[in-house]
C-alpha positions as CSV (number, residue, x, y, z in Angstrom):
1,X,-126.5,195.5,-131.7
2,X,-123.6,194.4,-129.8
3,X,-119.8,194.8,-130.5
4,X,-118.3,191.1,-131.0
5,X,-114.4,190.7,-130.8
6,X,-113.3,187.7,-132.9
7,X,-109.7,186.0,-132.4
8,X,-108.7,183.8,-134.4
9,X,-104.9,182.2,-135.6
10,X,-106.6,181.4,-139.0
11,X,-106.9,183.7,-141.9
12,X,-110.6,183.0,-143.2
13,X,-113.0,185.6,-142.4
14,X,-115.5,185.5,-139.6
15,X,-118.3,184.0,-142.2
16,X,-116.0,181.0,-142.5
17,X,-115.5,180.7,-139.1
18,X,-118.9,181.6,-137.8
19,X,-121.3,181.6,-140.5
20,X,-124.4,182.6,-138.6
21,X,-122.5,185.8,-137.1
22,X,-122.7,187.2,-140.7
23,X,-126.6,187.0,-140.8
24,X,-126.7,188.8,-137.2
25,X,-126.4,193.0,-136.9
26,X,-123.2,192.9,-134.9
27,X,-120.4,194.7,-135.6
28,X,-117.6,192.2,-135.5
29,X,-113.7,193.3,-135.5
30,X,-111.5,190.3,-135.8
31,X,-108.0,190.1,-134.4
32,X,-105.0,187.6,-134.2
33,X,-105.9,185.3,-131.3
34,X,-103.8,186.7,-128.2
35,X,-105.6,188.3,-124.9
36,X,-103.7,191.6,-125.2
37,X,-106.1,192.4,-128.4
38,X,-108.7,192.6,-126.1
39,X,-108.0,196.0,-124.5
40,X,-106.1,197.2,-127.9
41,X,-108.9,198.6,-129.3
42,X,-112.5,199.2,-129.0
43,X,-114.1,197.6,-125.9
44,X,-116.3,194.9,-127.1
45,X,-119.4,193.5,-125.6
46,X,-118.2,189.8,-126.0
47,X,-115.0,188.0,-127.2
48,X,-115.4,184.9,-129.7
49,X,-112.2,182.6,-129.4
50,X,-111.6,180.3,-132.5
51,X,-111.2,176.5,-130.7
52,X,-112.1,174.9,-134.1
53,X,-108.5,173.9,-135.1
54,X,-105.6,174.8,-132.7
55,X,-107.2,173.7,-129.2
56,X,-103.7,174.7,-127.7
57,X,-103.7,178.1,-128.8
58,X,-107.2,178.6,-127.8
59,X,-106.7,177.2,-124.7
60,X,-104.2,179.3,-123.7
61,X,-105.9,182.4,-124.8
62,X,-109.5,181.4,-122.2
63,X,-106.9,180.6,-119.8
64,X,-105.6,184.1,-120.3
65,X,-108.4,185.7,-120.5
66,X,-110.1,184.4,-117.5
67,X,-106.9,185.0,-115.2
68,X,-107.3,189.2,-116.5
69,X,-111.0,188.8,-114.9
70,X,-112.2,191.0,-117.5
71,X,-116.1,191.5,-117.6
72,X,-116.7,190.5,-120.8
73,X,-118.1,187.4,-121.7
74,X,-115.9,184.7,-123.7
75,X,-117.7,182.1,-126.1
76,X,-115.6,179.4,-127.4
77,X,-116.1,178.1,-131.0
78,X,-115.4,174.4,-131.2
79,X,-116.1,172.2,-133.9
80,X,-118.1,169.0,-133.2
81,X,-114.3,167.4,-132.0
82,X,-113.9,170.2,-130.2
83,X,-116.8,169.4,-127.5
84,X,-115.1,166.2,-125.4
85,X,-111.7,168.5,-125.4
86,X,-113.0,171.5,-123.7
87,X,-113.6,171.4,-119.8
88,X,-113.9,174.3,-117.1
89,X,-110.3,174.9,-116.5
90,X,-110.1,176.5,-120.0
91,X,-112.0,179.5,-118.6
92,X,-114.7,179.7,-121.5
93,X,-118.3,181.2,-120.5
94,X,-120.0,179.2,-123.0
95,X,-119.5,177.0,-126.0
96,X,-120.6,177.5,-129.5
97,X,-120.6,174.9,-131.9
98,X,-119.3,176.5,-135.4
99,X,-122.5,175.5,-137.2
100,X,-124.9,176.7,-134.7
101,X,-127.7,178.9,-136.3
102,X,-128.7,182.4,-136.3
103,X,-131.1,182.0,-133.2
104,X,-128.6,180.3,-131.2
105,X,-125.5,182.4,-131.8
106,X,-128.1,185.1,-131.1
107,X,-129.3,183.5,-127.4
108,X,-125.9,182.5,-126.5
109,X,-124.2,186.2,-127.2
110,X,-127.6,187.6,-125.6
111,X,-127.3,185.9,-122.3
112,X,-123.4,185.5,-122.0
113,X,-123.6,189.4,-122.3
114,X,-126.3,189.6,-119.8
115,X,-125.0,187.5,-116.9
116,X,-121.8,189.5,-117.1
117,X,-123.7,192.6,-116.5
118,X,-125.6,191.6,-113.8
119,X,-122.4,189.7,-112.0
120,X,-120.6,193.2,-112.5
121,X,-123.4,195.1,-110.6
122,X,-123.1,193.0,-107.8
123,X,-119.9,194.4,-105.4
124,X,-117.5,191.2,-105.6
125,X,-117.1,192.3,-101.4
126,X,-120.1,191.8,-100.0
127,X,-122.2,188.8,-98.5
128,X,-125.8,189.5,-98.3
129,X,-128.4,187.2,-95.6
130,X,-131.9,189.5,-95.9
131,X,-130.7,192.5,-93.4
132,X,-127.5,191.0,-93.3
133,X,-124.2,193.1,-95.5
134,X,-120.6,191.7,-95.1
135,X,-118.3,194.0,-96.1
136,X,-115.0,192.0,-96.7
137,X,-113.0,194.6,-97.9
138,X,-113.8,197.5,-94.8
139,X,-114.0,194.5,-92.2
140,X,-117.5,195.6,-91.4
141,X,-120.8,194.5,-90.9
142,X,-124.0,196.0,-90.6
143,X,-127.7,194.0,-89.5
144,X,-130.6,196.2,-91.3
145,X,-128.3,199.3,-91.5
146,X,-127.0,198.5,-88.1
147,X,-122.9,198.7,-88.0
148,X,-122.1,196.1,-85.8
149,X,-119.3,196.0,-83.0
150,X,-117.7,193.0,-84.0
151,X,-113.7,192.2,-83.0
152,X,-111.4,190.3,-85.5
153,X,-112.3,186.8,-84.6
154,X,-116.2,187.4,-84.6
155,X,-115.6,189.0,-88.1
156,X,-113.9,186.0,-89.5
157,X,-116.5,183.4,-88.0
158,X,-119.3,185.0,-89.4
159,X,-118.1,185.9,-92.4
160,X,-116.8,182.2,-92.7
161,X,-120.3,181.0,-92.3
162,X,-122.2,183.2,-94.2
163,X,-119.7,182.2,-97.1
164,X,-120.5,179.0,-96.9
165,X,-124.7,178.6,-96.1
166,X,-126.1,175.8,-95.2
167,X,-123.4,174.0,-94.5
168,X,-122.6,172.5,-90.9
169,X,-118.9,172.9,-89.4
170,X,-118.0,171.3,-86.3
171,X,-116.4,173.1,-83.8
172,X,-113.1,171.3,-84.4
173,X,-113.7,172.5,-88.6
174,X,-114.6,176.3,-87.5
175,X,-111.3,176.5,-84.7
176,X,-108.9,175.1,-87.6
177,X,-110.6,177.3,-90.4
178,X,-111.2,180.8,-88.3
179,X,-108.3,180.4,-85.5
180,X,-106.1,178.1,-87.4
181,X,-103.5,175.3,-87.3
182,X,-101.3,177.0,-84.5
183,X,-104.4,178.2,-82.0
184,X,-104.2,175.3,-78.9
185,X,-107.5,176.9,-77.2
186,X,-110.4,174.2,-76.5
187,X,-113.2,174.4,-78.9
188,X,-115.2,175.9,-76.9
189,X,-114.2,178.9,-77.5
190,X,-116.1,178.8,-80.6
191,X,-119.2,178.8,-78.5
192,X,-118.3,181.7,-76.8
193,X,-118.1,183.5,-80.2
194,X,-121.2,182.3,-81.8
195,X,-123.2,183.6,-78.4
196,X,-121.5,187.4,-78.7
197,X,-122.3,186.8,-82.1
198,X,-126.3,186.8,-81.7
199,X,-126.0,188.4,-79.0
200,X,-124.9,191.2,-81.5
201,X,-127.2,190.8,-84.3
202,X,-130.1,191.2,-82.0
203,X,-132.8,188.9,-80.9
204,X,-134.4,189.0,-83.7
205,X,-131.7,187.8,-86.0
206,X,-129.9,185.2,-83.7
207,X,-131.3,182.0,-85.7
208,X,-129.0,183.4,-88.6
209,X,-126.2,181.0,-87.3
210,X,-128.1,177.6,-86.1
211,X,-126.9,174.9,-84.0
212,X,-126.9,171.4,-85.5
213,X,-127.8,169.1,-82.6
214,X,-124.6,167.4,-81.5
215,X,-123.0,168.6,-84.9
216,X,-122.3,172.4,-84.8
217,X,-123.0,175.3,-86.4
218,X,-124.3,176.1,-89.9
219,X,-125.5,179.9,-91.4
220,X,-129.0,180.0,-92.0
221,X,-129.6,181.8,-94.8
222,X,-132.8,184.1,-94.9
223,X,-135.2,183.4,-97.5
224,X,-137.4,186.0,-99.5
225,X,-140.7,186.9,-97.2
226,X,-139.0,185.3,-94.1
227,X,-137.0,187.1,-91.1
228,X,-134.2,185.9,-89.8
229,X,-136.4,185.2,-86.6
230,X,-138.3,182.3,-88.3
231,X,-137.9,179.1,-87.0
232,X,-135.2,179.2,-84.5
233,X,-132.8,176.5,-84.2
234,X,-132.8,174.1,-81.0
235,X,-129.9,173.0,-79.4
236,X,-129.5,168.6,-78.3
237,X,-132.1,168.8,-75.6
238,X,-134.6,170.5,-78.1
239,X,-133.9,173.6,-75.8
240,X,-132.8,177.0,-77.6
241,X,-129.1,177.6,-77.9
242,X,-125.3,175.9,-78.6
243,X,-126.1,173.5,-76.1
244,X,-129.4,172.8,-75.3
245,X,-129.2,173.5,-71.5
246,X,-131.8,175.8,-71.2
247,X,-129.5,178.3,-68.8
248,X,-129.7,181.9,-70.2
249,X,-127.1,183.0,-72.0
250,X,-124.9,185.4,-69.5
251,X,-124.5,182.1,-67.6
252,X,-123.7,179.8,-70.0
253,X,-120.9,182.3,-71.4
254,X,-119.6,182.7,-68.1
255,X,-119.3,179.1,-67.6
256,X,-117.6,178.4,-70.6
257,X,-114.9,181.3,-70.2
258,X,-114.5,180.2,-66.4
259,X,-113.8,176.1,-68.1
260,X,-111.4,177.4,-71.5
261,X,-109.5,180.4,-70.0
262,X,-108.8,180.5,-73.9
263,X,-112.3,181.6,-75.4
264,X,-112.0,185.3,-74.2
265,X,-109.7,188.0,-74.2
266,X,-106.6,188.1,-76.3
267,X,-106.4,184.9,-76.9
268,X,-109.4,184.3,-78.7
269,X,-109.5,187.0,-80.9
270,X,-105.5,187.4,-82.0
């Protein structure tokens, strides 16, 4: 049995409103439809909104609702009018049609309820790749338990990838998004970063950020059963690395930093 808030700007009770709710063992508490009734009294499970008559009103209360970014589920109950006037800026989790039927009121409270929990058991701060953990609130990172030594830049650009996996930046996209509007250094100082990047997750785990031949980069997310070490990515010239050149490497960084004084020291990471 689950505790089921109700608002609602009419006056009928919840078996006009929501017939099926009546033939369900939840304890319902209705309340005048404003967000502030939600924390007034006892913490429900899941909040119903009444969207049958006044879509205003109830659109302002999802709205409110969502921008609080309680945990709780929020199920919108529409009346067959109701359905082409709802979209996802109104902040609902769901939809019920005022009609529906025991089994369905039943399903939809049931997995509204559940997704909420399991959202709310997963830290809001973190980015997980297999061994992988971005910490976005400490600035941290740690590679199978391993904290890695990473400076502000390095930080940014991974965590920028890893937000975003499976998608290819180019080096122009990744300087404006990681360095931003006001950094003049040559994009190759974006190499630079991704090579201390593997270099600092470790052999093994280097092929989390893959080169896109004559594209960029992209995060490669690791799959259940596979190491980050499957499938390495190959660079233009089929060779392994940014570029494809088949120099190690120490070499290649050092060339690099020697053509863009701009991809090391200060400069890079300020």
């Amino acid at each position: 049995m689950s505790n089921v808030l109700l608002l609602t700007s009419g006056r009928e009770p919840p078996a006009d409103i929501l017939p099926s709710l009546g033939l369900l063992p939840h304890a319902v508490r209705v309340a005048p439809a404003g967000p502030e009734h939600v924390t007034s009294g006892p913490a429900p499970d899941a909040v119903l909104v009444d969207a049958r008559r006044d879509l205003v009103l109830a659109r302002r209360v999802l709205q409110a609702l969502k921008a609080a970014a309680t945990q709780i589920p929020v199920i919108a109950v529409v009346s067959d009018g109701g359905w082409a006037a709802v979209s996802a800026d109104w902040g609902a989790d769901d939809l019920l049609l005022y009609t529906a039927g025991p089994g369905e009121v039943e399903a939809r409270l049931r997995l509204a309820i559940g997704r909420k929990a399991q959202s709310a058991a997963q830290p809001r701060d973190e980015i997980r790749s297999g061994g992988l953990v971005i910490n976005e609130a400490t600035y941290s990172a740690r590679m199978s338990g391993r904290a890695l030594d990473l400076t502000f830049k390095e930080f940014e650009l991974l965590k920028f990838l890893a937000q975003h996996p499976g998608r290819v930046f180019t080096r122009a996209q990744l300087l404006q998004e990681v360095w931003g509007y006001d950094y003049f250094g040559g994009t190759r100082t974006v190499d630079v970063h991704v090579r201390r990047l593997r270099a600092k997750l470790g052999a093994e785990n280097e092929a989390l950020i893959g080169t896109v031949r004559n594209v960029g980069y992209r995060f490669v997310p690791v799959k259940t059963g596979q190491s980050a070490s499957d499938g390495p990515d190959t660079g233009p010239n089929g060779a392994s690395g940014p570029h494809g050149s088949g120099m190690t490497d120490a070499a290649a960084l050092a060339q690099l930093e020697t053509a863009d004084p701009h991809a090391s020291g200060a400069c890079a990471d300020r």
